[in-house]
C-alpha positions as CSV (number, residue, x, y, z in Angstrom):
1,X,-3.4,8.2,-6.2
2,X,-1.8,6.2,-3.8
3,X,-1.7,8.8,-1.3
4,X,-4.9,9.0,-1.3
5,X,-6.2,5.5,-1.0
6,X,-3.8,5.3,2.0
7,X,-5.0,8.7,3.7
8,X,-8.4,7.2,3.7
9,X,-7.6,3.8,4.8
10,X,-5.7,5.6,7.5
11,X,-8.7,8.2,8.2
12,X,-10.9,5.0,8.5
13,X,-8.3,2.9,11.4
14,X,-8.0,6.3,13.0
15,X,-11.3,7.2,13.6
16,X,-12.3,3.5,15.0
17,X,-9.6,3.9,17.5
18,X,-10.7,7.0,18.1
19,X,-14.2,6.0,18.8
20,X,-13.0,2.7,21.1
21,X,-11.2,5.1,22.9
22,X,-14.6,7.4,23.7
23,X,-13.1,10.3,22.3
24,X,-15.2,10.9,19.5
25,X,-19.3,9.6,19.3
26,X,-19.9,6.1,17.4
27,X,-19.4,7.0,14.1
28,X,-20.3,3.9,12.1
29,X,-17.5,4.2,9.9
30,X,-16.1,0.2,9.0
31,X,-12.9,-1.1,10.0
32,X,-10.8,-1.6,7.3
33,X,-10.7,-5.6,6.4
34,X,-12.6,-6.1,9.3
35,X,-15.8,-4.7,8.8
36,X,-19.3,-7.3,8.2
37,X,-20.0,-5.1,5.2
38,X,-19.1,-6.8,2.3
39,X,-19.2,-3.5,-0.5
40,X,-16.5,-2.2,2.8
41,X,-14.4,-5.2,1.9
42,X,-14.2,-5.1,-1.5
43,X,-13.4,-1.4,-1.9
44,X,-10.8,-2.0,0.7
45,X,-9.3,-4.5,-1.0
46,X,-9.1,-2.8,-4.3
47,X,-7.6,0.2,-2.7
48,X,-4.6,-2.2,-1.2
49,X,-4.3,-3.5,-4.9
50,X,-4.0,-0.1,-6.4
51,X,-1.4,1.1,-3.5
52,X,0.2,-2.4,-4.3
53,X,0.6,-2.0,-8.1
54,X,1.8,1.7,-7.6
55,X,4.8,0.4,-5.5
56,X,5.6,-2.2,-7.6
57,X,5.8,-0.2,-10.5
58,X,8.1,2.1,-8.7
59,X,10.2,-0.5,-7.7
60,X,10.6,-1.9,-11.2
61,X,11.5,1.7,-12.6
62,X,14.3,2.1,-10.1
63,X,15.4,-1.1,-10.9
64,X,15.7,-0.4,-14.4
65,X,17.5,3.2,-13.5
66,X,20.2,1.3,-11.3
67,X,20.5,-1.2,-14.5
68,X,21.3,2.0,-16.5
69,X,23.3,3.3,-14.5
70,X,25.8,0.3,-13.8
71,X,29.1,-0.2,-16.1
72,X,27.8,-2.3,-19.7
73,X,31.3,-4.7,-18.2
74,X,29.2,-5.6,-15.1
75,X,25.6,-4.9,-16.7
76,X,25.7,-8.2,-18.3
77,X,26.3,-10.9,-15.3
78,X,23.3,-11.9,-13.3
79,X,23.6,-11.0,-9.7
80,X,23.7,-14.4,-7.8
81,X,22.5,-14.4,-3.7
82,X,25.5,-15.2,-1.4
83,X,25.4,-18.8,0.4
């Protein structure tokens, strides 16, 4: 899902450059976040959430595999940032 919503995200910047460029005719499709449109913006915006929320879930099952994966001796102690 989140391949998707960054293919046509992507698909949308690629064709505006295309078309400031002159290789391809106006097209009228929006610039993503920059477009006047506001339905544009919104859908935009929900697609960065979704692609957002997908990472972050990834993330925080990795997380839990490294966590798993550690000795339960050094599984216990919180990791502390160096000074």
């Amino acid at each position: 899902m989140a391949a998707g919503l960054s293919f046509s995200l992507i698909i949308q910047a690629m064709v505006n450059m295309l078309v400031a460029v002159g290789l391809v005719p106006i097209t009228g499709q929006p610039l993503p976040l920059l477009s006047m449109g506001g339905t544009s913006y919104i859908f935009t915006c929900i697609s960065i959430g979704v692609i957002l929320s997908v990472s972050r879930q990834d993330h925080m099952e990795s997380e839990k595999q490294k966590s798993a994966a550690e000795p339960a001796a050094f599984g216990n102690r919180k990791r502390t940032a160096l000074a």
